[in-house]
ROLUMMI-152134 format. One line per 3 residues: their letters; for each residue x, y, z of N, C-alpha, C. Coordinates in pm, 1 decimal, m for minus. Each point is the difference from the previous one (the first is absolute). Layout:
BEGIN
a = X/Y/Z/X/Y/Z/X/Y/Z | ...
END
This chain:
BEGIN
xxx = m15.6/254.9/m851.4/137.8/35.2/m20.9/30.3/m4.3/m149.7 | 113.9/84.5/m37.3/m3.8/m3.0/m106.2/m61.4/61.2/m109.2 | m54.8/143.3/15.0/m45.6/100.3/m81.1/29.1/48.8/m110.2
xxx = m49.7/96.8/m101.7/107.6/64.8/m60.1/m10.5/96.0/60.2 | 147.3/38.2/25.5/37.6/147.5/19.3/104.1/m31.4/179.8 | m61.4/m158.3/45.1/54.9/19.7/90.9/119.5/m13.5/4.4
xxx = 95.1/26.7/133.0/127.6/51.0/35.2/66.1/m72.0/154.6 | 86.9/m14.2/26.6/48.1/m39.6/122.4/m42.0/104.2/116.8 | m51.2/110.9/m38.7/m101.8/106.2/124.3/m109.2/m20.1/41.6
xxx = m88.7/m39.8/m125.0/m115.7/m54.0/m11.6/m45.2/m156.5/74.3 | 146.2/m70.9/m43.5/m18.1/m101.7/77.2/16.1/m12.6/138.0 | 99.9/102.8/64.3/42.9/27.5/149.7/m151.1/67.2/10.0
xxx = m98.7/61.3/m27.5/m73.7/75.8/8.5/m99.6/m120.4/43.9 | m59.1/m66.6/m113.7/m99.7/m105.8/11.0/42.8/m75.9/179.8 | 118.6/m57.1/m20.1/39.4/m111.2/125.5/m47.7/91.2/117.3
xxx = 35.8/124.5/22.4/m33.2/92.4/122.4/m155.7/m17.9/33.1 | m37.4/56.3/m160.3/m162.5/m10.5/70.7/m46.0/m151.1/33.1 | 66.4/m45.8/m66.1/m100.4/m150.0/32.5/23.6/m44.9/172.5
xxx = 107.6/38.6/26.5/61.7/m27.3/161.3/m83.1/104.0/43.3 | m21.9/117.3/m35.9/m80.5/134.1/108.4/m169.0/m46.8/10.1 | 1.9/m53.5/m113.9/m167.4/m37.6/13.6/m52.7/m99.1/63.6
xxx = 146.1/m119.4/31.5/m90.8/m119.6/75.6/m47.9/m128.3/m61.2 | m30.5/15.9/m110.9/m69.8/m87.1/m29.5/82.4/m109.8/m136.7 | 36.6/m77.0/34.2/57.7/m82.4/m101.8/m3.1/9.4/m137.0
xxx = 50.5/34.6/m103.4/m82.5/20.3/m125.9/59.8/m150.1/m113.5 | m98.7/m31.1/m13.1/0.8/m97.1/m140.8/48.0/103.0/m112.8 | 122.6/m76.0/m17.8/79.4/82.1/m144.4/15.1/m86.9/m94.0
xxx = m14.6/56.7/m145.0/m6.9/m4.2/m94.5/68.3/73.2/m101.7 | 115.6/m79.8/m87.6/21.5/67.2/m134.0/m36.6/81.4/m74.1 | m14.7/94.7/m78.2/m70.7/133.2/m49.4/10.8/m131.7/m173.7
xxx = m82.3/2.4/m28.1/m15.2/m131.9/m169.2/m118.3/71.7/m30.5 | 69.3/73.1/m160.8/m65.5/36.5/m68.6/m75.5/m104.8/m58.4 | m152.6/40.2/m12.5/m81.1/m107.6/m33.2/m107.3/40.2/m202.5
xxx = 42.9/m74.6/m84.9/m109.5/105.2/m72.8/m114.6/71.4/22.6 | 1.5/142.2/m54.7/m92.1/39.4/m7.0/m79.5/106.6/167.8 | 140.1/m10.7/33.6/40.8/108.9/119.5/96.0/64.2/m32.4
xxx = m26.9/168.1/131.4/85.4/96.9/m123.7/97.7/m38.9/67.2 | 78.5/m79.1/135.2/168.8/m17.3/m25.9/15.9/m89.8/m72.1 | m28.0/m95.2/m89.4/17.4/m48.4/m123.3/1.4/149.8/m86.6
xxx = m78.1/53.7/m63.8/2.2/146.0/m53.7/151.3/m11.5/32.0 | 14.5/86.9/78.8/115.0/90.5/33.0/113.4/m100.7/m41.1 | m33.1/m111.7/74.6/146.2/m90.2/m75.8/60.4/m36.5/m87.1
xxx = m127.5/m22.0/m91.4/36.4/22.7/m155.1/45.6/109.7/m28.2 | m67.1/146.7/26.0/54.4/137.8/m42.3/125.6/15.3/30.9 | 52.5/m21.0/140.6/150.0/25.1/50.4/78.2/m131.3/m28.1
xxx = m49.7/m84.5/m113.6/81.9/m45.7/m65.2/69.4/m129.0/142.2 | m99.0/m56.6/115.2/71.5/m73.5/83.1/m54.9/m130.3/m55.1 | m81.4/m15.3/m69.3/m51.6/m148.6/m86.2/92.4/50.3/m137.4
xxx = 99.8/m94.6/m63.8/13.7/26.5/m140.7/m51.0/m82.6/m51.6 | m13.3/m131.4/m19.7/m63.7/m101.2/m37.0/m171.6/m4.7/41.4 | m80.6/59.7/m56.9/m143.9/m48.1/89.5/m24.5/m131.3/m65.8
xxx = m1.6/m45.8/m124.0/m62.9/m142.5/m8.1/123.0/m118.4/123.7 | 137.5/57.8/4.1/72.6/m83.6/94.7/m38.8/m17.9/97.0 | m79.7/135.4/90.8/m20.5/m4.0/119.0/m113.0/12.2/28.2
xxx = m128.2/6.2/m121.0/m75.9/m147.9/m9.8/m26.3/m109.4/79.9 | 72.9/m88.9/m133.6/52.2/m129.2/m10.5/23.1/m62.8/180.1 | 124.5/112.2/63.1/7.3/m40.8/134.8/m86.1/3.8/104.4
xxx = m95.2/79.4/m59.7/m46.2/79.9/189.8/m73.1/m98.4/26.8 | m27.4/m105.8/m65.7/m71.9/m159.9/94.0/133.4/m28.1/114.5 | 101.8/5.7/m31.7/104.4/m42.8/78.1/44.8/79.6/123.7
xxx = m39.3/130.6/45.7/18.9/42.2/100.1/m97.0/7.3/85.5 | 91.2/69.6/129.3/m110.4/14.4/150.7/23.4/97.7/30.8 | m119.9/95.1/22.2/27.1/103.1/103.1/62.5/22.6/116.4
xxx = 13.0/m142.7/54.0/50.1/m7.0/162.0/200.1/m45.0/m41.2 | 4.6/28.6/m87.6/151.0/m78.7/m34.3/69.3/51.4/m79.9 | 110.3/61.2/79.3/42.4/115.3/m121.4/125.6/m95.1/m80.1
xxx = 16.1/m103.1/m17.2/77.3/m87.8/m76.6/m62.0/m4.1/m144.5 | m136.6/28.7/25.8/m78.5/m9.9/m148.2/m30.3/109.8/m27.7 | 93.2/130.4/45.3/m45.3/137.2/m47.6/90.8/12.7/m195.0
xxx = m113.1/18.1/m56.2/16.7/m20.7/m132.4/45.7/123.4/m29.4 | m57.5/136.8/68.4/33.8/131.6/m37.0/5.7/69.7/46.9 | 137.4/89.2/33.6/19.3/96.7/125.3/m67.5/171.2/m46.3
xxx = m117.9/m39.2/83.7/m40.8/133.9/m19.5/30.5/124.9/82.0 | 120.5/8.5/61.5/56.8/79.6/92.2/102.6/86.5/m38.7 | 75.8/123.0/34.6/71.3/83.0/m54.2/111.3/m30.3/54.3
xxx = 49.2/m142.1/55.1/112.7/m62.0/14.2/19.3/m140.9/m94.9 | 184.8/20.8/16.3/5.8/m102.6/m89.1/m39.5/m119.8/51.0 | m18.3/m107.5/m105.8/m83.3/m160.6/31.7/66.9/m52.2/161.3
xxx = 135.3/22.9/2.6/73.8/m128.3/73.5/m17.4/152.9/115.0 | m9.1/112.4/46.5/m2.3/51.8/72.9/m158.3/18.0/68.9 | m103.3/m17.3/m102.8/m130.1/9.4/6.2/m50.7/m138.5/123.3
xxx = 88.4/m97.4/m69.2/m41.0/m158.2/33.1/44.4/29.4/182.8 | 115.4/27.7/18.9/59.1/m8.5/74.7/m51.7/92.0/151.0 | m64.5/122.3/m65.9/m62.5/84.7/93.9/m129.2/m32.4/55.4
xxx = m62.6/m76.9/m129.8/m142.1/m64.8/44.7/m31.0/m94.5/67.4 | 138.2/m87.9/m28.5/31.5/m82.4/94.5/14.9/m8.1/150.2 | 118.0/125.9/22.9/25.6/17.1/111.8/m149.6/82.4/86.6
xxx = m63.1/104.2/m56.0/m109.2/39.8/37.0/m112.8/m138.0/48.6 | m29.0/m55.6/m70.6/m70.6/m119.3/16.1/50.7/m96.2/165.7 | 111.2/8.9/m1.1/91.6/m79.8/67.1/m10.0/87.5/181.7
xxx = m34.1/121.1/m36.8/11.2/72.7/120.4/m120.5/m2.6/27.4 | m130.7/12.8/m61.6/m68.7/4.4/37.3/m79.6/m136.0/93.1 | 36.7/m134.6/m39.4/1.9/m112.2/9.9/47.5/m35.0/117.9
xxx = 106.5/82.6/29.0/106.4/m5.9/142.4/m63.6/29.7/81.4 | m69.3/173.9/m6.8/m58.8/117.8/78.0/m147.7/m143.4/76.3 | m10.9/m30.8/m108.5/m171.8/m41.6/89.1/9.3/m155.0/15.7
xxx = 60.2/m102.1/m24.4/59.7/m79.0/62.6/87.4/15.1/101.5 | 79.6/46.7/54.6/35.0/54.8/109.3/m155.5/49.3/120.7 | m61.7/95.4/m86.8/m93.3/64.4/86.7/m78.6/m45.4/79.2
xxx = m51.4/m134.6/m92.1/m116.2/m108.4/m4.5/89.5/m95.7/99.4 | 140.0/m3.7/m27.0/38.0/m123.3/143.4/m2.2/50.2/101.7 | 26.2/127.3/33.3/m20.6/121.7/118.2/m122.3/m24.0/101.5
xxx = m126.4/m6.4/m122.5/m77.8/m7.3/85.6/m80.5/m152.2/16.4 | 39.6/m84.2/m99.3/m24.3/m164.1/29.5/71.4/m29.2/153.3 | 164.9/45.4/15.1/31.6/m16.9/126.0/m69.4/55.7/154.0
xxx = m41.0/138.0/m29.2/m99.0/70.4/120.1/m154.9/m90.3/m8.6 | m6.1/m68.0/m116.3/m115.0/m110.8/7.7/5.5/m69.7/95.2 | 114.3/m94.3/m71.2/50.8/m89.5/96.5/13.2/19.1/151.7
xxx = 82.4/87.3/46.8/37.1/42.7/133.0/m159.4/0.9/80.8 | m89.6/82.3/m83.0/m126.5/18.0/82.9/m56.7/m159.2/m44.0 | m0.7/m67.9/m50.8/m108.9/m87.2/m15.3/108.4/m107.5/84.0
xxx = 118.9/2.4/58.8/98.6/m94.4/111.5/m52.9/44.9/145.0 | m43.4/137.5/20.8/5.2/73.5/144.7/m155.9/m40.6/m24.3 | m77.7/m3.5/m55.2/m134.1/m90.0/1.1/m10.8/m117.9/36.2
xxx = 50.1/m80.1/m51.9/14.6/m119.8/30.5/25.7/m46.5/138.9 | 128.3/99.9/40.4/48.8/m30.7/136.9/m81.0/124.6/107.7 | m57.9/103.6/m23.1/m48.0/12.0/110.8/m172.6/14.9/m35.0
xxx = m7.9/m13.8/m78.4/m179.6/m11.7/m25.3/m53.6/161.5/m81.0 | m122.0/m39.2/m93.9/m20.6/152.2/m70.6/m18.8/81.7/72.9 | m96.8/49.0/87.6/m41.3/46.5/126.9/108.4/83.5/44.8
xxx = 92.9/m109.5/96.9/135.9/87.1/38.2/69.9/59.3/m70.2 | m3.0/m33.4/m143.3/67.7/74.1/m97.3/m36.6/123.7/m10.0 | m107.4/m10.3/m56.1/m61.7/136.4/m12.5/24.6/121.8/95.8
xxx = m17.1/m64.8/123.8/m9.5/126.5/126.0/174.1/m1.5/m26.9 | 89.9/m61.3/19.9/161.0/m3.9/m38.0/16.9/99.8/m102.9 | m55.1/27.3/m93.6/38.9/65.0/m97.8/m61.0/124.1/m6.2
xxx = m150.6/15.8/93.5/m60.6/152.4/18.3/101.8/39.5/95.4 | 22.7/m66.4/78.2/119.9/63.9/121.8/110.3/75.1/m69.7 | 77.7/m75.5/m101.2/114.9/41.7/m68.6/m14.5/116.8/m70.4
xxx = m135.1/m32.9/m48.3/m10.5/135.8/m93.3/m20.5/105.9/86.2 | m40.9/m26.6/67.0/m46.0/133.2/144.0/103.6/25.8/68.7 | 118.0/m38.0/49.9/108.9/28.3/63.3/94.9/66.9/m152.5
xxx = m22.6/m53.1/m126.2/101.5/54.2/m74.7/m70.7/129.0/m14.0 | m156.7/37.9/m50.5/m39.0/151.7/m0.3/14.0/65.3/85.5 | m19.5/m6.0/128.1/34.6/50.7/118.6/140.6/79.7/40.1
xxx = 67.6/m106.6/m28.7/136.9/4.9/m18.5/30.2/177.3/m97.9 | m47.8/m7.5/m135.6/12.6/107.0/m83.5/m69.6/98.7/19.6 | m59.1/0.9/112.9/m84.5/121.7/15.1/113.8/122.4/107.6
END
């Protein structure tokens, strides 16, 4: 999160795919690092003005923490940038926590109807179900 060039589309864009694809994504701050070209570019578009300042800092930030975002490399302003990345972050966090209790609970439920009627019966219990629900749609 946190590109240059990105935009509140880009960010509605990213959150979609990450929900269409499934798969949880470990996110990370976009931190220009020396001697990479979005460092390059950041210096060029003038989003580092200080480089010995921001320097000096980049021991002090985290990729995972946008409280220590030293430099908005995005084509929104700082307090609108913060705020979108935020909320993006925040949805995505929702989307698969939610998802993940969804199916911890259908855990649960099957590993309770185990318990109480045995794996065995389960199993045939649940080929039945599935076979009366396809059946059903045919």
């Amino acid at each position: 999160m946190g590109y240059l060039e990105e935009n509140e589309e880009t960010l509605k864009e990213s959150v979609s795919f990450f929900k269409e694809i499934g798969v949880k994504p470990i996110m990370f701050l976009a931190t220009p690092f020396p001697g990479t070209e979005i460092y390059r570019e950041a210096i060029r578009k003038g989003r580092i003005k200080d480089e010995e300042e921001y320097l000096m800092k980049l021991d002090d930030i985290s990729i995972f923490d946008l409280s220590t975002l030293l430099v908005n490399l995005t084509d929104m302003p700082d307090d609108v940038a913060r705020s979108n990345i935020r909320s993006a972050i925040s949805e995505i966090e929702n989307y698969y926590f939610y998802r993940d209790l969804w199916t911890l609970r259908l855990f649960r439920r099957g590993l309770s109807s185990i318990k109480k009627i045995g794996f065995r019966d389960y199993i045939i219990y649940t080929y039945n179900k599935l076979e009366n629900h396809f059946e059903s749609k045919q």
